[in-house]
N, C-alpha and C positions, 0 to 999 in steps of 0.2 A: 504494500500500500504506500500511497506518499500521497504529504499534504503540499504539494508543489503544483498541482492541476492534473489532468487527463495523462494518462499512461495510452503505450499503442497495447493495440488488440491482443489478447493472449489466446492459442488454441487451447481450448479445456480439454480435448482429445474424446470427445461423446459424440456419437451418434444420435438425434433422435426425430422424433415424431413432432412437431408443430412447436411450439415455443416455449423457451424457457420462462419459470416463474421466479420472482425470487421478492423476499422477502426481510427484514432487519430482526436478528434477534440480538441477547445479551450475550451469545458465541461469535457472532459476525453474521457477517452478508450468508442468509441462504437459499440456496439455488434447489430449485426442483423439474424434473425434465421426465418427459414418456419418453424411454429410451426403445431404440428402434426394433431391438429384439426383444419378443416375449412378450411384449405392450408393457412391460413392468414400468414403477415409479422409482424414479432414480435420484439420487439426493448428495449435494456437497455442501460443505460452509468454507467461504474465504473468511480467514482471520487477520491478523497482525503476523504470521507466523508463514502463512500462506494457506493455499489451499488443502482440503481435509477430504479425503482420505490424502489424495494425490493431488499434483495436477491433472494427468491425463485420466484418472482415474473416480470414479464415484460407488457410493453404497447402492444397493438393492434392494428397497423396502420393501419388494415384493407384493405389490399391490397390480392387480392387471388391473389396468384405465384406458379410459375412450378419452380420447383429447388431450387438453393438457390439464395438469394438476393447479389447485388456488390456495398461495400458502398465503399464513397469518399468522402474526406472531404478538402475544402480550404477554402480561406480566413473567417474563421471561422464559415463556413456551412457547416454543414451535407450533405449528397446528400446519395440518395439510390436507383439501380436501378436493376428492376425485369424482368423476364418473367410474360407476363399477363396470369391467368386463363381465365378471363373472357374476353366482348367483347373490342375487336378485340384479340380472341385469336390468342396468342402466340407473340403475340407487346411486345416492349420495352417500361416499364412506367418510370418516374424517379420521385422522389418527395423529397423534400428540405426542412432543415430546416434553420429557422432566427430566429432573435429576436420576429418574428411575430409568432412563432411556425410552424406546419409544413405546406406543399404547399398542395395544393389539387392535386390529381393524373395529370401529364403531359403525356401526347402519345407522344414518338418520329415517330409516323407513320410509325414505319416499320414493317415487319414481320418477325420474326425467322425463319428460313428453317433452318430442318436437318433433 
C-alpha cells in the first residue's frame, strides 16, 4: 500500500466469472470473486503486509453462486452474500466472518425471481 496516490495495476492471478466485489473491513481491503471453475466463491484480503493468502492466489469458501457475490462488512465482520447454485436454487445464502472464522452457509429463505 502507499499513501503517495495511485499504484499501477497488479495481476491478482484469478480467473473469474463477472466482477469483483470488495469490501472494507478491520483486516483490510476484501475482495470477493465467482471464480471461473466450479462456480465456487473465492475470497482475499489486501492488508498493510500484502495480499492474503497470496498474491496470485485466493481461499475457497466453497459456496456454488450465480453471479457475483455482495460483501458487507461492520462492526468488524465480514458478511458475504450470494445467489445459490445449489439447493434451494437461486436463495439468498449469506455467510460471516469472526474471530471464530467463517459461519457455515445461512438460507435467508427466499427465492430470486427474475
Amino acid at each position: 500500500t502507499t499513501t503517495d496516490g495511485w499504484v499501477g495495476w497488479t495481476d491478482l492471478g484469478e480467473e473469474m466469472i463477472g466482477n469483483p466485489e470488495a469490501a472494507w473491513s478491520t483486516q483490510g481491503l476484501e475482495v470477493f470473486f465467482h471464480g471461473l471453475f466450479n462456480d465456487e466463491l473465492r475470497h482475499k484480503t489486501l492488508t498493510d503486509s500484502g495480499w492474503s493468502p497470496s498474491q496470485t492466489t485466493s481461499n475457497d469458501l466453497q459456496g456454488g453462486l450465480v453471479g457475483s457475490p455482495s460483501p458487507a462488512s461492520w462492526t468488524g465482520e465480514k458478511n458475504v452474500f450470494f445467489r445459490n447454485l445449489g439447493s434451494p436454487e437461486n436463495s439468498v445464502i449469506h455467510r460471516r466472518w469472526t474471530a471464530s472464522g467463517w459461519s457455515d452457509y445461512i438460507s435467508l429463505n427466499g427465492v430470486i425471481i427474475f
